[in-house]
N, C-alpha and C positions, 0 to 999 in steps of 0.2 A: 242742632242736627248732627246726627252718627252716623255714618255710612256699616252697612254689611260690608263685607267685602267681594258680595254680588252684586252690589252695586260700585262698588268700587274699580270693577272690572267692566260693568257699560258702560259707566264714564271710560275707561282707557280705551274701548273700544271707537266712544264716541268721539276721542282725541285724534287716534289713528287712522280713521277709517276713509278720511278725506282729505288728507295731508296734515301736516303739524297742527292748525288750527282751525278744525271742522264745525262746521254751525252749533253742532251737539256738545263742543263742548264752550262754546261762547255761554252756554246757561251755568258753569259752573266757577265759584271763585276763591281765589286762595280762602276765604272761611269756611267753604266746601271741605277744601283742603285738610284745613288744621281741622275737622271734627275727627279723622281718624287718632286712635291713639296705639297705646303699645298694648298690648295684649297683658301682659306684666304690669304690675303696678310702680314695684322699686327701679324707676326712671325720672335720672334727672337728665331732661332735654329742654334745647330751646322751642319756644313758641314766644311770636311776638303778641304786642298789645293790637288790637280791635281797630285801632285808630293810625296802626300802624300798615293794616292789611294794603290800602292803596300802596303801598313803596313796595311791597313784593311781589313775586310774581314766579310764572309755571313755565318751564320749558320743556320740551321733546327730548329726551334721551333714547339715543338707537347708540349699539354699541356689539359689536358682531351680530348676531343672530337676534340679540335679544331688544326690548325696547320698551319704554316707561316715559314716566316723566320726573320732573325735581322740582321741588318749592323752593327759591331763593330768598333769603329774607330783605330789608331794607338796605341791609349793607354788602349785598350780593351771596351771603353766604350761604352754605346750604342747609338747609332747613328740615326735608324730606327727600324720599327719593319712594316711590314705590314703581316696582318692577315687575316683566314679564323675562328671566334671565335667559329661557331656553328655549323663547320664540313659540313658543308652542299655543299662544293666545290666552292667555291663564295668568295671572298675576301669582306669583311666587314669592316675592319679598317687600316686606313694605320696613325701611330704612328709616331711624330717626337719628338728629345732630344734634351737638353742641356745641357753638363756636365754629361752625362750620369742620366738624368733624364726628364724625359716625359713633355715637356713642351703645345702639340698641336695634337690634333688627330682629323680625319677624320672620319666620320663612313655613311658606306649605309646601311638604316633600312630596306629596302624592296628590297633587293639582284634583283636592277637591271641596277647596275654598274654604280651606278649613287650618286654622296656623297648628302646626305641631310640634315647632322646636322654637325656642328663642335664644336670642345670643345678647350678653353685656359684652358691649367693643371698645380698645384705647381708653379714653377716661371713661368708662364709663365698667371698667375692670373685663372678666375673662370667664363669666358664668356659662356655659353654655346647658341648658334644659331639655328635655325633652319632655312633652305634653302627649304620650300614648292614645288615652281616650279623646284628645281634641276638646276638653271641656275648659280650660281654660288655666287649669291647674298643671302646675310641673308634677310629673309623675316619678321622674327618675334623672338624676345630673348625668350630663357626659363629660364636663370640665370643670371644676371648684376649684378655685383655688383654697388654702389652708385659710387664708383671713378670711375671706369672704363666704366660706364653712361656717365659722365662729361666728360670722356677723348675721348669717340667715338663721343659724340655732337662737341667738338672744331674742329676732324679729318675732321669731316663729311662738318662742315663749310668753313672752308679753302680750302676743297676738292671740293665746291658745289656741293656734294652729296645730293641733298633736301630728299631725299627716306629716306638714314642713319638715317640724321637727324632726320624726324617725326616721324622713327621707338623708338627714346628713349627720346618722347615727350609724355604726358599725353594726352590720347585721351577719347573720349567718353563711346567705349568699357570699358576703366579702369573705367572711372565715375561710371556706370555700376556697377562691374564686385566688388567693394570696397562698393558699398552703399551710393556712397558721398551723403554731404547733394544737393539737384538740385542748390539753389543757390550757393553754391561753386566751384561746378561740371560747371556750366553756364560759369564764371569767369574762368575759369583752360584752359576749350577748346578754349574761347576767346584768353589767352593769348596765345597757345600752337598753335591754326591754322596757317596755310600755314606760318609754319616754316622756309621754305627755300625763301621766301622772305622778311620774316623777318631779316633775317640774311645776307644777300646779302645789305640789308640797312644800317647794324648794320657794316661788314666789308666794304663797302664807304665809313666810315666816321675816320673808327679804322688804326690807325698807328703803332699797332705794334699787333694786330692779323694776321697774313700772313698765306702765304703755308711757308715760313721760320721761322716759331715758331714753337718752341718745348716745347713738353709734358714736364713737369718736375712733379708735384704732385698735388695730392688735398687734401684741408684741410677744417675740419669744424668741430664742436664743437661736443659734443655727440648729436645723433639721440633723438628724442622728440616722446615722445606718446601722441596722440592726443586719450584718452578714450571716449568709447564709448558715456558715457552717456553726452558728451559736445554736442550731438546730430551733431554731424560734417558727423557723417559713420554710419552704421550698426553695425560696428563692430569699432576696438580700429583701429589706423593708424599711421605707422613711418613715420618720417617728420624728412629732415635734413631742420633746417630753415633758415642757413644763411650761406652757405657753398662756398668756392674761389677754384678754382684751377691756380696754378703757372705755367706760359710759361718762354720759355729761347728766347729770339732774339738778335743777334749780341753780345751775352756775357755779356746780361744786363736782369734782370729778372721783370716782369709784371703781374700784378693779374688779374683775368677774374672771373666775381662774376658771379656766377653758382644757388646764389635764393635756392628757395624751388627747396626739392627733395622730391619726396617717394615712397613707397614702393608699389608696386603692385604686390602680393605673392611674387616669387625669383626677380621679376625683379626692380630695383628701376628706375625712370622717372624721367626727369627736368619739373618743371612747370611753364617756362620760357624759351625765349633766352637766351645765356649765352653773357652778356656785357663784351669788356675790361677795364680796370682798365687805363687810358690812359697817356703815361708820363707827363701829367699834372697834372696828379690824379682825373680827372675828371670821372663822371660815369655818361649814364643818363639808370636810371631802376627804374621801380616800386618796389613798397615794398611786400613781400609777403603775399600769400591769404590764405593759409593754417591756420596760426598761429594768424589769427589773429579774433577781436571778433565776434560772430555771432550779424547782424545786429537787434538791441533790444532786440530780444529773447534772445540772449547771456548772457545776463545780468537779475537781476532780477529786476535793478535799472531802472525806466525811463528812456530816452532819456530825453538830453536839449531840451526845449521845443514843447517837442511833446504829443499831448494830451492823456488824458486817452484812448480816442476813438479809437485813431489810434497805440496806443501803443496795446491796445488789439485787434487791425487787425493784428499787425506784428507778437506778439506770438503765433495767430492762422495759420498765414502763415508761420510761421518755422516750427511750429507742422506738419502741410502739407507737406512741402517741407522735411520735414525726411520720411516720410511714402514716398512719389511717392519714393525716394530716394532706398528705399525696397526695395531686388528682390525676397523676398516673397510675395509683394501688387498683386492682381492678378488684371485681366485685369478691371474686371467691376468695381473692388475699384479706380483702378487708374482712370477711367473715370468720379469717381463723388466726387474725391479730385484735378482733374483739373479743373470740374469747380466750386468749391468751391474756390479752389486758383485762378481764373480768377474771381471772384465773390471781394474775396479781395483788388485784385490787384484795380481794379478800383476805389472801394470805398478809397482806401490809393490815387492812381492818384487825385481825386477829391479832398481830404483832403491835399494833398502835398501845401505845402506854396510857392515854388518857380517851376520857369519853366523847371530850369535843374533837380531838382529832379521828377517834372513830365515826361521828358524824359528819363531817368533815369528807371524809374519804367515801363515805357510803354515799354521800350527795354529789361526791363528785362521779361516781359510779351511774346512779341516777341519772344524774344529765346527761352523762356521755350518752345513755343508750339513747334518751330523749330526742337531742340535737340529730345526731345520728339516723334516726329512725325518720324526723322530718325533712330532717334534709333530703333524705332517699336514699342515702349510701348504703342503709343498712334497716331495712326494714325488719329484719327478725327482731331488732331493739324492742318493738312493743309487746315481743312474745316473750324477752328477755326481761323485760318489765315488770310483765306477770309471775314471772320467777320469783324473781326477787319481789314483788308483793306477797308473796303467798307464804315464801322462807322471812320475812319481816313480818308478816302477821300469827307467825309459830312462836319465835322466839320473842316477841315481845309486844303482843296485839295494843298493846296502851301508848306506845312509842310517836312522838312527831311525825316520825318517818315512815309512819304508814299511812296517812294522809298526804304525806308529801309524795310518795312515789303514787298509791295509787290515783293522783289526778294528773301525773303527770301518763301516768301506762293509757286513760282512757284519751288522755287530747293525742297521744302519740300511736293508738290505736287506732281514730277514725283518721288521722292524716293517711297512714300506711292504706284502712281501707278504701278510703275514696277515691287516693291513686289509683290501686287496684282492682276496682268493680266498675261492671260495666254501667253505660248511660242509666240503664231502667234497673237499674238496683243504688243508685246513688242516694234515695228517697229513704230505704230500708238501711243505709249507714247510718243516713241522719235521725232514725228511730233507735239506733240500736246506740248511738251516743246521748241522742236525750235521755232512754234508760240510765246508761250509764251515770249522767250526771246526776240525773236525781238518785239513785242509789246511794250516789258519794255524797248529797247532802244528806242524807235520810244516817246513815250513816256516821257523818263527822259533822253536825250541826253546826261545829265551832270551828272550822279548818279556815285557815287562814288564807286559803282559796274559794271560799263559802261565797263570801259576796258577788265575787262578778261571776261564780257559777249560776246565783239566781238571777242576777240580770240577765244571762244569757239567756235561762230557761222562759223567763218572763218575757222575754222579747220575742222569743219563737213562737211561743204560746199566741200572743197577740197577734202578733203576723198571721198566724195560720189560722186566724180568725175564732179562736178556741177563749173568751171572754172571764170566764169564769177561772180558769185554769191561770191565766195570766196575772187575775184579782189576786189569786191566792198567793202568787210568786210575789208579787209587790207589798203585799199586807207583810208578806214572811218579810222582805228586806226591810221596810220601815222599822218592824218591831226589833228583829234584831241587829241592824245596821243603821237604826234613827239621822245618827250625828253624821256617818259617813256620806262620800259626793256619792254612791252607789243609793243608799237610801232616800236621803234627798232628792234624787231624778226617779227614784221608785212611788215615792209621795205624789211629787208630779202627776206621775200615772196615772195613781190613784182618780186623783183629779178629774184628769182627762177622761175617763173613762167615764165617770158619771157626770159628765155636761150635761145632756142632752136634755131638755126642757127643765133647763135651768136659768138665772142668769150671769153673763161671762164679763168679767171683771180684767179689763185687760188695759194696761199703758205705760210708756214709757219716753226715752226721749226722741224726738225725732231724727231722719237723719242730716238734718241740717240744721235746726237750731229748734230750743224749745220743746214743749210733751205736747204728747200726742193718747187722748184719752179716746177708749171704745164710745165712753158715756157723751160725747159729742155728735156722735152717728145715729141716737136717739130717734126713732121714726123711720129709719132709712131700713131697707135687708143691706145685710153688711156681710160680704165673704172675706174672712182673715185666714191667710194665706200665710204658712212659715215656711220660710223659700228661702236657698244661699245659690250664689251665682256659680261655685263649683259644681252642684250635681243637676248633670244635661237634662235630667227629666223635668226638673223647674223651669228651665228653657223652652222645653217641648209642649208643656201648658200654656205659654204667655199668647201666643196668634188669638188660640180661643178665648182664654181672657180677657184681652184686648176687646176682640168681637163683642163680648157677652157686655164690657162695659161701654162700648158705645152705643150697643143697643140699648141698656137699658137704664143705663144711668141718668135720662129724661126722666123714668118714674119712677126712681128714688132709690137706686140697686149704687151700693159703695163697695170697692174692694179696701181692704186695710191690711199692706203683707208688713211681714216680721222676718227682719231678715236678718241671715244667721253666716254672715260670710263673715270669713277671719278677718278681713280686713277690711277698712270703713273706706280705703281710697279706692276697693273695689267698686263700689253700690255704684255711684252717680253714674259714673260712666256708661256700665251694662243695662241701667235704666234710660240713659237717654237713647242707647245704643235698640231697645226694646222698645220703647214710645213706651216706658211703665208711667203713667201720670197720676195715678194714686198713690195716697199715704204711706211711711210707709216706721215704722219701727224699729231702732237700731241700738242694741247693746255686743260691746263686744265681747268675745267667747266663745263662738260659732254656737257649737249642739249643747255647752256646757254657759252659755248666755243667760242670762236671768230669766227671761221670758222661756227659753226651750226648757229648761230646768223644771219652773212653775209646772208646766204640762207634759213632764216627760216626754217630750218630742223622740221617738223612734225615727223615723226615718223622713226624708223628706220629698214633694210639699207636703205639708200635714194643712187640710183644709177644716175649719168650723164655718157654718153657714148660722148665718145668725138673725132673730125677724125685729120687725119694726121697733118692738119691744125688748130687745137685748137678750131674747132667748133665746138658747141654742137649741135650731132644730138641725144639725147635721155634726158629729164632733168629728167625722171622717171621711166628710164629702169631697167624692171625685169631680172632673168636669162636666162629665156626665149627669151627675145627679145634682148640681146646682143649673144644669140647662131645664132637665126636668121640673124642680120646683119653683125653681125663678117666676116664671106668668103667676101660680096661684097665690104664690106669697104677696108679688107684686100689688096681685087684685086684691087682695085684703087692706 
């Protein structure tokens, strides 16, 4: 049994409502009790054994204004507490122990039953989350601590969690948000973007990072102040520089070097993928960006052999690059120290001795307008973009680096327009970027931005119910992206898209023990459901589900979902918490899982309705249209 926590709150009702112990709640008992859990999976708390429920027991807590109750365990200690704090008849907090000490609580701030922040307490550490959309997922940290950063990044990995992950990755915002200086801030995001393919690379290659390693610790020297006047921040900045954390696998222990860290107010951030340490003792990772010197400016010393000339370009472009860095520069300052720094930048291009360093610089030029432009500080960047695509397609149309600026001018284009247009033109951005992108394929077939430009176009395509359009995007990626994860989930597609009176070849391992074959369901209509407990509208299916399979599961109607949550200690819970009592399908990976992969699962639920005989008559049925055909299939 799982309680809602609308039901959790009649029962509190029915505790209160007639002194300490009211008739309504004599039906409820401490196993009542222990069905609730933490909302959070990473909790270790106490819960006794089944046989041990008679020795504990529920008492009345009122405590100024507010009032609840506490589960005590066998040996008095406490076990739970959930609460109404601010009297207002609404349960707010629902408290778990260990050893009779509060190691995990729950809390809904806007009393509408719904948890939106959670806290790790005393042992049990100092995370505190925020859950914005209430779906179950932390959306954004308000407290991390530095190890406990490191230990949710490795979880996140192994778990292919990509979300987790980038949530305790240095982003732009923070660049932002801290004052970095723009060149370091440029370098941080570089390293920190599309983390979860980072890392998907990083474990292919790792032997003993797994989903079978274990946390053991993190270590790292005392934290470094990076002072203000090093002109790095606006302000002074904590920096762990060189920090490891320890795994355990098969009873043999391995280091994973975790790089810069720092601090962004309570939260601290990696500024990097975290590498294993590999039983060869091999490592391949950059060296850290943070700590290290600012380029010329840093010094008061010249550069080896760099002229006076250009040595007093770079001091004046550091000077630059600390002011835009301000989030006190107001808008019109920043517009005429970008192009003062774009003024520099060139004249140093021109003066550069070698051709990587003129690359080099011209990308640094590149990004700055990019970053810049999305962040908002400085929207002209995507018009500055087009500059310099137009002066790089003059002087050298065959160059890297016109593919590399123009796909960075068109994503930093429709950011700039969608801020900028109104509601009923936001439709005609989104047309005038899909142009775009297909231009840039049509274009530069082979850009090293090519791949996830067709995923992107293939997934709009399909979405917008445009069939044929989407074929062609996914044919293109398999043919020429075969071996890549972009191809391979395009192949999928493929698949999926031509189901329909076919038959569906689906199974794997359960999520409890043993496989779980379609070809078992023989006879039956069978609706397979790819559903993860993170996105609420999989939630907002299950009542009707539910319905549809107690009605009709007497004559012969099976659900069989595939579920695609990062994490496996999630499923049981949300399931019992749902009454899900059908089959159900579990590899880990979430949307990159073997099963979503097979069928290029786009977004989720993704429903197939499938008939007596294993053929799919629906590869994209809603609830709606399995209520529809449900009776005639049935009657067959």
């Amino acid at each position: 049994m799982r309680f809602h926590i609308r039901d959790a709150w009649r029962l509190f009702c029915g505790l209160t409502a007639g002194g300490l112990l009211s008739p309504a709640f004599a039906a409820y008992t401490v196993k009542d009790m222990m069905a609730f859990a933490p909302k959070q999976q990473d909790v270790e708390y106490e819960t006794p054994k089944p046989e041990e429920y008679a020795k504990c027991k529920v008492e009345v807590e009122r405590k100024g204004k507010g009032s609840g109750w506490v589960v005590l365990g066998p040996a008095g200690q406490v076990l739970r507490k959930f609460l109404d704090t601010d009297g207002d008849k609404k349960m707010d907090q629902w408290r778990y122990y260990n050893q009779g000490v509060e190691v995990y609580r729950d809390i809904d701030t806007n009393d509408n039953d719904k948890v939106d922040q959670s806290r790790w307490l005393n042992l049990g550490g100092s995370r505190w989350g925020i859950d914005q959309n209430e779906d179950g997922r932390i959306d954004s940290w308000k407290v991390l601590s530095a190890a406990e950063a490191a230990k949710e990044a490795i979880r996140a990995m192994v778990a292919g969690d990509d979300v987790a992950l980038q949530l305790v990755m240095v982003n732009a915002a923070d660049v932002k948000a801290i004052g970095l200086n723009p060149q370091i801030g440029a370098k941080l995001i570089e390293s920190t973007a599309d983390a979860g393919k980072k890392s998907k690379v990083i474990l292919s290659k790792s032997r003993v990072l797994n989903a079978q390693a274990k946390w053991i610790r993190f270590d790292a020297p005392m934290p470094s102040t990076i002072p203000e006047d090093e002109e790095k921040a606006t302000g002074d900045v904590q920096v762990y520089e060189n920090s490891m954390a320890t795994i355990e696998l098969k009873g043999k222990y391995f280091g994973v070097h975790m790089g810069e860290l720092i601090r962004i107010g309570e939260v601290w951030k990696l500024c990097q993928i975290p590498q294993p340490i590999e039983d060869n003792g091999t490592i391949e990772t950059a060296g850290g960006i943070l700590m290290q010197p600012l380029l010329a400016a840093a010094s008061s010393a010249p550069n080896v052999g760099t002229s006076p000339e250009v040595e007093k370009l770079l001091v004046e472009l550091q000077a630059i690059e600390v002011k835009l860095g301000d989030p006190k520069t107001d808008a019109a300052a920043i517009k005429t120290l970008m192009a003062r720094r774009a003024d520099l930048l060139r004249k140093a291009i021109e003066l550069a001795e070698s051709d990587d360093e003129k690359m080099l610089l011209t990308k640094q030029m590149i990004d700055g307008y990019a970053l810049a432009a999305q962040m908002g500080t400085f929207p002209e960047g995507a018009s500055d973009l087009r500059a310099m695509e137009l002066d790089l397609r003059r002087r050298g149309p065959k160059s890297v680096l016109v593919p590399y600026v123009t796909y960075r001018r068109i994503q930093a284009q429709y950011y700039v327009d969608l801020q900028q247009a109104e509601k009923d033109k936001a439709a005609d951005v989104q047309k005038e970027w899909i142009k775009g992108m297909q231009d840039f394929l049509t274009e530069f077939p082979a850009a090293e931005d090519g791949a996830d430009a067709m995923l992107l176009l293939a997934h709009h395509e399909e979405l917008s119910g445009k069939q044929k359009e989407a074929t062609d995007w996914y044919q293109r990626l398999v043919k020429d992206h075969g071996k890549a994860e972009t191809g391979i989930r395009a192949a999928g597609a493929l698949r999926r898209l031509e189901l329909k009176g076919k038959p569906l070849v689906l199974s794997g391992p359960g999520v409890d023990s043993g496989a779980v074959d379609l070809r078992s369901y023989r006879g039956k209509t069978v609706l397979v459901v790819f559903w993860a407990s993170e996105y609420k509208v999989c939630e907002e299916d299950l009542p009707q589900l539910r319905a549809m399979y107690q009605e009709y599961k007497p004559r012969g109607f099976e659900i069989l979902g595939v579920c695609l949550d990062s994490q496996k200690e999630t499923i049981k819970p949300f399931m019992t918490q749902h009454r899900m009592t059908w089959g159900q399908i579990y590899q880990p990976g979430g949307l990159n899982a073997p099963a979503a992969m097979n069928f290029g699962i786009v977004s989720l639920p993704t429903m197939f309705l499938v008939n007596a005989d294993g053929i799919v008559v629906s590869r994209n049925a809603s609830v709606q249209d399995v209520k529809t055909a449900l009776p005639a299939l049935l009657a067959k």
